[in-house]
C-alpha positions, -999 to +999 in steps of 0.1 A: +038-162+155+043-127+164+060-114+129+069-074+125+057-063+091+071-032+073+045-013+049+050+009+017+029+022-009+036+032-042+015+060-056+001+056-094-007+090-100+000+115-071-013+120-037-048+131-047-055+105-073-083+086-062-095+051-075-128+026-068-163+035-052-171+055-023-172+040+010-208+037+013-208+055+046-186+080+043-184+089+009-146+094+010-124+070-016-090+053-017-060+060-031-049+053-063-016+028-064-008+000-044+006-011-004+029-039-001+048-055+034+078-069+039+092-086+072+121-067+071+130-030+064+159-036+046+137-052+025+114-025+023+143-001+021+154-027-010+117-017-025+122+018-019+150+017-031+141+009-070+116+040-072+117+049-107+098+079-116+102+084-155+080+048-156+042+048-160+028+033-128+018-002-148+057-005-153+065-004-114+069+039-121+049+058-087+065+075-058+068+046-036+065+057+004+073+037+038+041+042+056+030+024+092+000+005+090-021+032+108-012+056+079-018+033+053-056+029+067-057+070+055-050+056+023-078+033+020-111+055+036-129+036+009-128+005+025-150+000+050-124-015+083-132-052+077-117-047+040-091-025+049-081-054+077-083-080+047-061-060+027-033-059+059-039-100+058-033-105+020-004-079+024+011-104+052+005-134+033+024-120+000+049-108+025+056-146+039+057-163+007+079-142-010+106-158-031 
């Protein structure tokens, strides 16, 4: 099945909050907050959509962003690729058995 996927992120603490170990190779770190797909981008829109700033990031708070999966892979430099590609497959799976 050849399935588009639309990708956000929601930050937890800004841009330059960083989270996790260093890539061993690099040295360079992800992002702090979470990526999530959706199969459509009204759904993703939908997602956007409830951005609430004035919550903490453990209540769903964090400046949520629509970001192509290229972009998001900027977002996790400390992954190595294989990780970062298990990430996109978890992402897809959520995204196909959401209720």
């Amino acid at each position: 099945m050849n399935t588009k996927y639309y990708y956000g992120f929601r930050f937890y603490s800004g841009r330059n909050c960083t989270t996790g170990d260093a890539n061993p190779r690099t040295g360079r770190m992800s992002k702090a907050g979470e990526a999530v797909a959706f199969l459509s981008l009204s759904a993703l829109q939908n997602w956007i959509d409830r951005e609430d700033l004035s919550k903490p990031c453990g209540c769903g708070g964090g400046k949520r962003i629509v970001f192509p999966k290229t972009a998001l892979r900027k977002l996790y430099l400390g992954e190595t690729i294989a990780e970062f590609e298990d990430i996109i497959e978890n992402l897809k799976f959520d995204a196909e058995n959401q209720q």
